[in-house]
C-alpha positions in Angstrom: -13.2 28.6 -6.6 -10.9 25.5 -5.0 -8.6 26.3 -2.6 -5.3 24.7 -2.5 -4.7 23.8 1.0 -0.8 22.7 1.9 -0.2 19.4 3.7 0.3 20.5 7.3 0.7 16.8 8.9 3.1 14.3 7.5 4.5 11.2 8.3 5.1 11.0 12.2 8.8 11.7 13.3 10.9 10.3 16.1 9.2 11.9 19.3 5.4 11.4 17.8 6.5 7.6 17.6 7.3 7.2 20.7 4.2 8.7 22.2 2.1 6.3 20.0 3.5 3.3 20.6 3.8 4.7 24.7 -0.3 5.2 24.2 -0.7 1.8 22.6 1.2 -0.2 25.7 -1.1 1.8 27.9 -4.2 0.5 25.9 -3.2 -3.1 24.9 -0.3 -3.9 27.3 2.9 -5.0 26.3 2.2 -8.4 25.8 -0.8 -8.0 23.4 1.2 -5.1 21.5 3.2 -8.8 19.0 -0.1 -10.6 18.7 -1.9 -7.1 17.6 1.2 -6.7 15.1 1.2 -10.3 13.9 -2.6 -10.4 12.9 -2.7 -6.9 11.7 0.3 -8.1 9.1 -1.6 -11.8 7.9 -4.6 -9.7 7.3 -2.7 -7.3 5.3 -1.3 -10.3 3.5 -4.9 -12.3 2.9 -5.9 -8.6 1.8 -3.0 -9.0 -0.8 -3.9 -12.3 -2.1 -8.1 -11.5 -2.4 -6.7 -8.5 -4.2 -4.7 -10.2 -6.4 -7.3 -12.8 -7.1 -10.0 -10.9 -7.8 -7.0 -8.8 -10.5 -6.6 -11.7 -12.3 -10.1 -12.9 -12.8 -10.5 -9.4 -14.0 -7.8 -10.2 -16.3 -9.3 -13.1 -17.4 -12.8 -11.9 -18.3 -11.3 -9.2 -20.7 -9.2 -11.3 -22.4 -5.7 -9.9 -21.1 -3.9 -9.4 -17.8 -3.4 -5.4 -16.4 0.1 -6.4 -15.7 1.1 -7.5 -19.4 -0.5 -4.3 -20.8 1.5 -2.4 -18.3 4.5 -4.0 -19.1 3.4 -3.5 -23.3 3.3 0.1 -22.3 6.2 0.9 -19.9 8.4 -0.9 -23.1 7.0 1.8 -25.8 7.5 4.8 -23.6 11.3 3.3 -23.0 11.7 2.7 -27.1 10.1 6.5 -27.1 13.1 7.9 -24.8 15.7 6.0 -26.3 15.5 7.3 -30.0 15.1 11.1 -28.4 
């Protein structure tokens, strides 16, 4: 038998913020705190970008692109609402 457990944590409010970003001056100092920001965000963008590479030789291989059968779709269901 599963057990359906309630999400206890969620996102982290004002005063669980502060004492983050207070624990990460302590640990990187405040200096290093823009670099660690800055490189965390251009491997988040070439993250992106291999991502989206790797979606469109995907695409390519089967003949189609994900994003034009998504956009096929997302049209029927809207024709679909429209004549109820």
């Amino acid at each position: 038998m599963v057990a359906i457990v309630p999400l206890q944590f969620g996102i982290p409010g004002g005063m669980e913020l502060a004492v983050i970003l207070l624990i990460a001056i302590l640990l990187f100092g405040a200096n290093k705190i823009p670099q660690l920001a800055r490189s965390t965000g251009q491997a988040m963008g070439e993250f992106k970008r291999g991502r989206e590479e790797i979606e469109k030789e995907i695409g390519d291989l089967t003949g189609g692109s994900d994003s034009d059968s998504k956009k096929a779709d997302s049209k029927k269901d809207s024709k679909k609402d429209s004549k109820k």
